[in-house]
The first five atom37 places (N, CA, C, CB, O) and aatype in JSON, in Angstrom:
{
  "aatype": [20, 20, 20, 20, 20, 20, 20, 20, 20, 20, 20, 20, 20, 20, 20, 20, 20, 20, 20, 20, 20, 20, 20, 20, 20, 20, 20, 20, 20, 20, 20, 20, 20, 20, 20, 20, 20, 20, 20, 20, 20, 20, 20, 20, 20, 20, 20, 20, 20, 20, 20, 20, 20, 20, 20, 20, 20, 20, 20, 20, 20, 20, 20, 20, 20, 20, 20, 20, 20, 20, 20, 20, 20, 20, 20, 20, 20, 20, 20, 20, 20, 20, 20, 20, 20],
  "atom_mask": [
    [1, 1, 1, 1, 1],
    [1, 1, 1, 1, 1],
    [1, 1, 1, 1, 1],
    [1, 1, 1, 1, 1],
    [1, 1, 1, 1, 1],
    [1, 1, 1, 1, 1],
    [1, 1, 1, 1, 1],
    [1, 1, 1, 1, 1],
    [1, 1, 1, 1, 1],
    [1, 1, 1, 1, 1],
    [1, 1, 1, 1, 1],
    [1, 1, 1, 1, 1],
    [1, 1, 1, 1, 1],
    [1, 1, 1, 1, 1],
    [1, 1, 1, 1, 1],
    [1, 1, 1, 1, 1],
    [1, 1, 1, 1, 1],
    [1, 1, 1, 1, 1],
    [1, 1, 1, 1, 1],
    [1, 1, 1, 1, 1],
    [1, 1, 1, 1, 1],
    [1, 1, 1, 1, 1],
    [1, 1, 1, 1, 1],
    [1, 1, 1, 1, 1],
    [1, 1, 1, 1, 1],
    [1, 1, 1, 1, 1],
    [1, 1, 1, 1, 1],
    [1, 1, 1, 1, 1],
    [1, 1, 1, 1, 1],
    [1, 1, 1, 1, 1],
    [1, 1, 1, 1, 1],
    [1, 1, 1, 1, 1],
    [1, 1, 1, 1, 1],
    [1, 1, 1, 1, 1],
    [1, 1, 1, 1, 1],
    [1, 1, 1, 1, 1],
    [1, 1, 1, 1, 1],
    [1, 1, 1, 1, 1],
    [1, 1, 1, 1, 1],
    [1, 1, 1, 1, 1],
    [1, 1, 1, 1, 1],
    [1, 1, 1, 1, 1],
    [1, 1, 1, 1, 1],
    [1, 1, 1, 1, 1],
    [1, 1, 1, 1, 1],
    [1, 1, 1, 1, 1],
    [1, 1, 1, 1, 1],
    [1, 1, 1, 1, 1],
    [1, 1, 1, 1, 1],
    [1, 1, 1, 1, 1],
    [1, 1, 1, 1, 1],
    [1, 1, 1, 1, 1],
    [1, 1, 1, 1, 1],
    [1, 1, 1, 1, 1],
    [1, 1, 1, 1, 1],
    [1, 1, 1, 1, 1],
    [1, 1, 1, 1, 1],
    [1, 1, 1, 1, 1],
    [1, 1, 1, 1, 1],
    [1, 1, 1, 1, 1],
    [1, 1, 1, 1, 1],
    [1, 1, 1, 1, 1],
    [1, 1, 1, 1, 1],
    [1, 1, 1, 1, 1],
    [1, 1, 1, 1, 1],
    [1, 1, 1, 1, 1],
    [1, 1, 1, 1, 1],
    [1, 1, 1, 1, 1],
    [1, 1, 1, 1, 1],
    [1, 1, 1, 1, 1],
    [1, 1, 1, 1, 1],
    [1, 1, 1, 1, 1],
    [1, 1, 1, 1, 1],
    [1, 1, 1, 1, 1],
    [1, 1, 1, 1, 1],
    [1, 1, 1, 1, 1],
    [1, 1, 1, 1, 1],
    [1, 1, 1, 1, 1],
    [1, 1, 1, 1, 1],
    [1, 1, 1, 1, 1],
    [1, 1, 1, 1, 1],
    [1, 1, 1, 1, 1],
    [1, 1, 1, 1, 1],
    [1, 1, 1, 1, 1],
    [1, 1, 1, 1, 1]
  ],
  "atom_positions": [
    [[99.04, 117.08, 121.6], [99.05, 115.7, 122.02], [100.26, 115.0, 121.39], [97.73, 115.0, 121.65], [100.73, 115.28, 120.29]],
    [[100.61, 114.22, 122.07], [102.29, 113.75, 121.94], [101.78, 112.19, 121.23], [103.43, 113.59, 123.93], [100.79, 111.63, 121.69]],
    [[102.37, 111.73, 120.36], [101.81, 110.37, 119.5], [103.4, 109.5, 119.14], [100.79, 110.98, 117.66], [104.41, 109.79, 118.49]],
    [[103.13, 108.79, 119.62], [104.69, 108.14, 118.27], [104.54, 107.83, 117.33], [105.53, 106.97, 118.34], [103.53, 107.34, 116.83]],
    [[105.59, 108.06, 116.84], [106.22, 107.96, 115.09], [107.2, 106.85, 115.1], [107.18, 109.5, 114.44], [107.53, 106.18, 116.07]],
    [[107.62, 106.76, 113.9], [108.37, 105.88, 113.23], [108.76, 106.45, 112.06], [107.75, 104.72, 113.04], [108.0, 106.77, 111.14]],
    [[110.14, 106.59, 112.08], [110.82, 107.2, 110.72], [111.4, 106.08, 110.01], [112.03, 108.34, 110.99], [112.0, 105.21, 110.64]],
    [[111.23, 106.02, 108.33], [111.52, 105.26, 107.99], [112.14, 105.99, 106.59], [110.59, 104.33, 108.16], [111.56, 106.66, 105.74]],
    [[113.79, 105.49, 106.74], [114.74, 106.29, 105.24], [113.56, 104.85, 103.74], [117.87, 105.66, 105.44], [113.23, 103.66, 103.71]],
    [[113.4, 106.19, 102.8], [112.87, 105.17, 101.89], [113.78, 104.56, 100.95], [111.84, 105.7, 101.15], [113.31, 103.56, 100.41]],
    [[115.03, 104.9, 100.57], [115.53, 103.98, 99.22], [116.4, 103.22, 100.57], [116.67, 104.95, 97.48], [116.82, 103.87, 101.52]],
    [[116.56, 101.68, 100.43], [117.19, 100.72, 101.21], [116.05, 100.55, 102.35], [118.72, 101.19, 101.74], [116.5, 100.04, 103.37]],
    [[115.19, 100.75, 102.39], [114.4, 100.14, 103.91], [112.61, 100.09, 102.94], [114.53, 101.84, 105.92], [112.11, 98.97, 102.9]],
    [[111.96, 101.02, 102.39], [110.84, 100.78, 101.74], [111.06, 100.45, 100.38], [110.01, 101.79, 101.87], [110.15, 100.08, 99.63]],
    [[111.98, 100.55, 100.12], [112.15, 100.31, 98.76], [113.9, 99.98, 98.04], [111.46, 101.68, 98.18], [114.91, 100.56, 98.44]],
    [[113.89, 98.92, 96.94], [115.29, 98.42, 96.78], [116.49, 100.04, 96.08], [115.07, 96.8, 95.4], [116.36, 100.6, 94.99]],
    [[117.45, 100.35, 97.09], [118.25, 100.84, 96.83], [119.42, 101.23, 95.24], [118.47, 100.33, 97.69], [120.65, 101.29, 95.15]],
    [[118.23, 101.42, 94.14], [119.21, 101.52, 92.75], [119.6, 102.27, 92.55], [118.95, 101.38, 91.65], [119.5, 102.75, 91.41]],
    [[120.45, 103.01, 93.76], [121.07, 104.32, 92.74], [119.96, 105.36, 92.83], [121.33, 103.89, 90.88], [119.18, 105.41, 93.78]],
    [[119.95, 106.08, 91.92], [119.35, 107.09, 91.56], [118.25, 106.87, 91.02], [119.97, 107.74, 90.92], [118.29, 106.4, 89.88]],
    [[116.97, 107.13, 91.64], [115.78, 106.72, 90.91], [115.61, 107.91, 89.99], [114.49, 106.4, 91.86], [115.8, 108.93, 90.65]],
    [[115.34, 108.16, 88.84], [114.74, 109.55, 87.98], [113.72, 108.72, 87.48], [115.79, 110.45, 86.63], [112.96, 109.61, 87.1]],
    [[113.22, 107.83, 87.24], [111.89, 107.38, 86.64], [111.17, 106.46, 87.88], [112.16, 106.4, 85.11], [111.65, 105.77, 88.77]],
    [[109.93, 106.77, 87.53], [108.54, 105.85, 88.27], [109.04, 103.95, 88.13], [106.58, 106.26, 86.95], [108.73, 102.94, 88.78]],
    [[109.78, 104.16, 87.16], [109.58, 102.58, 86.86], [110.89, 101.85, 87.66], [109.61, 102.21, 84.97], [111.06, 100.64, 87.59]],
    [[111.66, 102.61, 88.31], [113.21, 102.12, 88.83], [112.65, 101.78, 89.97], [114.61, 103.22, 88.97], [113.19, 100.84, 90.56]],
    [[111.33, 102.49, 90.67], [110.94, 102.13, 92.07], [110.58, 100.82, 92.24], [109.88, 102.89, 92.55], [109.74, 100.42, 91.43]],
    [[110.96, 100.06, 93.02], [110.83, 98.81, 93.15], [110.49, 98.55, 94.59], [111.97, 98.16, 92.68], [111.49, 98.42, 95.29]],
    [[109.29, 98.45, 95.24], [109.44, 98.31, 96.75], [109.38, 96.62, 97.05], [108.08, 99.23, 97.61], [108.86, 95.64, 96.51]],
    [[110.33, 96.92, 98.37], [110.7, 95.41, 99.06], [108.91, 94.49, 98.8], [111.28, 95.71, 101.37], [108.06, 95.0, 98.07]],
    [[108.77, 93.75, 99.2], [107.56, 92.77, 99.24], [106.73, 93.45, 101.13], [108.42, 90.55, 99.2], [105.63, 93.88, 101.48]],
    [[107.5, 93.3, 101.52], [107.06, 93.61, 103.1], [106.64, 95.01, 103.39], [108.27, 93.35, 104.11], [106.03, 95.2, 104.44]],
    [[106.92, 96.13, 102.48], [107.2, 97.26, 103.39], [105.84, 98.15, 102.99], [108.81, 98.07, 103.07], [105.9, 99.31, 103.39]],
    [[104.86, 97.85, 102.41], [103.35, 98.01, 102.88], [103.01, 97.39, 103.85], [102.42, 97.66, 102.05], [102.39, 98.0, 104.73]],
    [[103.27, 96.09, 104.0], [102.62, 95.29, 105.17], [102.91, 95.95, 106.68], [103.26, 93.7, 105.13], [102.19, 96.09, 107.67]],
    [[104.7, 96.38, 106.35], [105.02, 96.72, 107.81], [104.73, 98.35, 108.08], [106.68, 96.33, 108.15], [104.75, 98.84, 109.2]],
    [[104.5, 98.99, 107.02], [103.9, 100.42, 107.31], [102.49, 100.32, 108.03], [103.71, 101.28, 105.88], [102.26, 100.98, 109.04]],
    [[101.37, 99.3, 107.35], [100.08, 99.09, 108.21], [100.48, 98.81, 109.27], [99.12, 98.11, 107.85], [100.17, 99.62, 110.14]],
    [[101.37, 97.55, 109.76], [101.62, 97.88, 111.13], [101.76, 98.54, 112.34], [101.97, 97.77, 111.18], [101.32, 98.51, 113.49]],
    [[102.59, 99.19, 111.61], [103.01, 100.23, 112.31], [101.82, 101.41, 112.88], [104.02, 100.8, 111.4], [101.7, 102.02, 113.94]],
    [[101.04, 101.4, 111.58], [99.82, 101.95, 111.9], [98.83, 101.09, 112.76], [99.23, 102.3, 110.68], [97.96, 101.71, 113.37]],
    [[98.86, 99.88, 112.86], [98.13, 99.35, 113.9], [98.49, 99.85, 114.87], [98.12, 98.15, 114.08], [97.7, 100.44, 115.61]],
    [[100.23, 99.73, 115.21], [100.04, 99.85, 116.87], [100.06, 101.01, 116.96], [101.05, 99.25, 117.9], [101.03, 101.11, 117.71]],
    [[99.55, 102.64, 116.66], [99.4, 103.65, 116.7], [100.21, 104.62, 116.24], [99.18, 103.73, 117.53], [99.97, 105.82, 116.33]],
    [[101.2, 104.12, 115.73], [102.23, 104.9, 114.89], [101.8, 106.24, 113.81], [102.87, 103.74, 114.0], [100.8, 106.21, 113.09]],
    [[102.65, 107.28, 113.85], [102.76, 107.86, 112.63], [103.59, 107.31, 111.94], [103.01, 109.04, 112.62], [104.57, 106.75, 112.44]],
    [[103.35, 107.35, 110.73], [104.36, 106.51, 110.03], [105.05, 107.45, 108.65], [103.51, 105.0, 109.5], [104.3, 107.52, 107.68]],
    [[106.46, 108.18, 108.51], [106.66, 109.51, 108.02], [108.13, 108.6, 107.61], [106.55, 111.13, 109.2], [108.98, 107.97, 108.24]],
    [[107.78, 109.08, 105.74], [108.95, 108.11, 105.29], [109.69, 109.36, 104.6], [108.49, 106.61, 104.14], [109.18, 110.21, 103.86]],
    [[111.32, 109.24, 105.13], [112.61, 110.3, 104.92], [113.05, 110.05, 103.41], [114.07, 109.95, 106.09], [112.5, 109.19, 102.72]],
    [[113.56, 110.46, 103.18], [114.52, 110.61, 101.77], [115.54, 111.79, 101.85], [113.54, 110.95, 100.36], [115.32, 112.96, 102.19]],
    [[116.87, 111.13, 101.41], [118.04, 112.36, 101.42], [118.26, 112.33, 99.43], [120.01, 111.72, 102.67], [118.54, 111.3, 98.81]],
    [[118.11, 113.24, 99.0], [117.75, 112.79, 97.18], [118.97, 113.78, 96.64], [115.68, 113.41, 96.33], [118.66, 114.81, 96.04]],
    [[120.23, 113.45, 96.84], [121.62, 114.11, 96.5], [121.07, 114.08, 94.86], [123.34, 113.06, 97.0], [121.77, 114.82, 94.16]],
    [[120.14, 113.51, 94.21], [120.19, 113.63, 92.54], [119.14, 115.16, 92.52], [119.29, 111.85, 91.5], [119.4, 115.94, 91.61]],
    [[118.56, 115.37, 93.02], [118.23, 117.18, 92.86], [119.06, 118.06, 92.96], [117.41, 117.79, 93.75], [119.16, 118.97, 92.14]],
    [[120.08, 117.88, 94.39], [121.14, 118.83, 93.92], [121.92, 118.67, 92.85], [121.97, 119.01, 94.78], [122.24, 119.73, 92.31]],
    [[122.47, 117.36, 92.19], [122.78, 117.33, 90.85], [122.04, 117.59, 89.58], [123.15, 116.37, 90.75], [122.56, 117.74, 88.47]],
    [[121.32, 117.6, 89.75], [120.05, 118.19, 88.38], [119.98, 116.89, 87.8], [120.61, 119.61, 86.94], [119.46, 117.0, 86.68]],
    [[120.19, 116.03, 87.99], [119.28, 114.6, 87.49], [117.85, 114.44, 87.5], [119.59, 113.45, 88.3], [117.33, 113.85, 86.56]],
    [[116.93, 115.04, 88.75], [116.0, 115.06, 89.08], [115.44, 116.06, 89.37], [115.97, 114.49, 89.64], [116.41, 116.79, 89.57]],
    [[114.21, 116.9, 89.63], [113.77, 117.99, 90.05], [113.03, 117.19, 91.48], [112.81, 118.85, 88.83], [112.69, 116.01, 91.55]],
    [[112.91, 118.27, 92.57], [112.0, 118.33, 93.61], [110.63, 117.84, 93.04], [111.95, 119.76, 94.2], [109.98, 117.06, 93.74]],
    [[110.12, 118.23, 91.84], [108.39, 117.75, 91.72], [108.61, 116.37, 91.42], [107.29, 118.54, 90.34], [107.51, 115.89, 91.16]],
    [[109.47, 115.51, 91.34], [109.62, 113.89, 90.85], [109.86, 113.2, 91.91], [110.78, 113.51, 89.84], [109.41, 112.11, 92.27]],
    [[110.95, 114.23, 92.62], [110.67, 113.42, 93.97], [109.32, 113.55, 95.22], [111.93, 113.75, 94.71], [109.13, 113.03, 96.32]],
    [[108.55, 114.56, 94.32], [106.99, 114.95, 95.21], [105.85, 113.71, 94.45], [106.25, 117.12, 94.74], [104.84, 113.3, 95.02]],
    [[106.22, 113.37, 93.37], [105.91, 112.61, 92.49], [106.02, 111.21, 93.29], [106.76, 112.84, 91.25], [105.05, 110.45, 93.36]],
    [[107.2, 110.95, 93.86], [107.33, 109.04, 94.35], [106.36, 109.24, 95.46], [109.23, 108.2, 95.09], [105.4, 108.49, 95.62]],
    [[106.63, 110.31, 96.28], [105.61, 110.41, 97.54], [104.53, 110.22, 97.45], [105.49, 111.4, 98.13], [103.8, 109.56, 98.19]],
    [[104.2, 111.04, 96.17], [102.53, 110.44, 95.85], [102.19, 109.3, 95.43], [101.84, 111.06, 94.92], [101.12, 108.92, 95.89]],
    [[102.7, 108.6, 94.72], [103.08, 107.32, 94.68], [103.03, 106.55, 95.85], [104.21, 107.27, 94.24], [101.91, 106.11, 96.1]],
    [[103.93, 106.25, 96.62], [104.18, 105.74, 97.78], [103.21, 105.88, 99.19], [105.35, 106.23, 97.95], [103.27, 105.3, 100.27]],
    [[102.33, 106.86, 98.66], [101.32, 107.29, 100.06], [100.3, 106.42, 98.95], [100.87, 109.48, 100.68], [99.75, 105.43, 99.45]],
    [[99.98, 106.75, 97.37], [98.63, 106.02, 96.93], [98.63, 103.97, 97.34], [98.56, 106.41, 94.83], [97.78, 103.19, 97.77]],
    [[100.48, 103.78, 96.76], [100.5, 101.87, 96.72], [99.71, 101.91, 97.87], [102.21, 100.76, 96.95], [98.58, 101.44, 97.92]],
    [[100.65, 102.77, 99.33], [99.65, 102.41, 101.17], [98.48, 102.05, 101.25], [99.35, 103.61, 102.2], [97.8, 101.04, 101.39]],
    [[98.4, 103.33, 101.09], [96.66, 103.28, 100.77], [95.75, 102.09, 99.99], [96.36, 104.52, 99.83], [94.61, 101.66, 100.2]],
    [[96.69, 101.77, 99.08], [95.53, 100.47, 97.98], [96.15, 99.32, 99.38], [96.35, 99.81, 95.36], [95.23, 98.86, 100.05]],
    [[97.22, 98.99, 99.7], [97.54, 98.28, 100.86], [96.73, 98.08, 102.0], [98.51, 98.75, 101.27], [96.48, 97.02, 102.58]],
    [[96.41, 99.05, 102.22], [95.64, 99.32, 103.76], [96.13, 99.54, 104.35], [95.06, 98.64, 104.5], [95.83, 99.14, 105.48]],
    [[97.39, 100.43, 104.19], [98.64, 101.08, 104.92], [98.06, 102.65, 104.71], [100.42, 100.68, 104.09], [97.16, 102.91, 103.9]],
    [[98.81, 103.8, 105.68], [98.69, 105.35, 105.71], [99.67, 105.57, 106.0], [97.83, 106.08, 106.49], [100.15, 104.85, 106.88]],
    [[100.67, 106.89, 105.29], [101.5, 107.33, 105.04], [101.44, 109.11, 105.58], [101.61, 106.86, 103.73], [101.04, 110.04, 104.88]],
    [[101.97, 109.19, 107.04], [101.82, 110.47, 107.39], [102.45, 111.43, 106.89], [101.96, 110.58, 108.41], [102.24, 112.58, 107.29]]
  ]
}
C-alpha cells in the first residue's frame, strides 16, 4: 500500500543548525517542529527525519550518538503527540 511521506533534513529544519552536534545538550529544536511533525501526521503522513552527519566520518562522533539523537527525537514526538517513522 502506497502512503505519503514527508522527508524532513533534521539539523536546519527540526532542529537549530550548530555545527556539529557531539553532545545531547547542543540539540536545540526550533519551537514549531513537534507541532509540525503531528501535523503532518494528521494529514496522514509518514513522517521520516534525514540526517547527512559528515562528523562520523571524521571521528568526532560515532554512529551510536547519532542513533542516540534519533532516540531522542522520536521520544520529545512522542511526549508531543507527534510520531516519528
Amino acid at each position: 500500500m502506497k502512503r505519503p511521506a514527508v522527508f524532513l533534513d533534521r539539523d536546519g529544519t527540526i532542529n537549530l543548525d550548530a555545527g556539529y552536534i557531539d553532545r545531547l545538550e547542543r540539540l536545540e529544536l526550533y519551537p514549531f517542529a513537534i507541532d509540525a511533525i503531528r501535523l503532518f501526521k494528521r494529514a496522514g503522513y509518514l513522517t521520516v527525519i534525514l540526517t547527512n552527519q559528515a562528523g562520523v566520518a571524521q571521528g568526532l562522533y560515532g554512529e551510536d550518538f547519532v542513533e542516540t539523537v534519533a532516540a531522542y527525537l522520536a521520544e520529545r514526538a512522542e511526549r508531543g503527540g507527534a510520531k516519528v517513522d
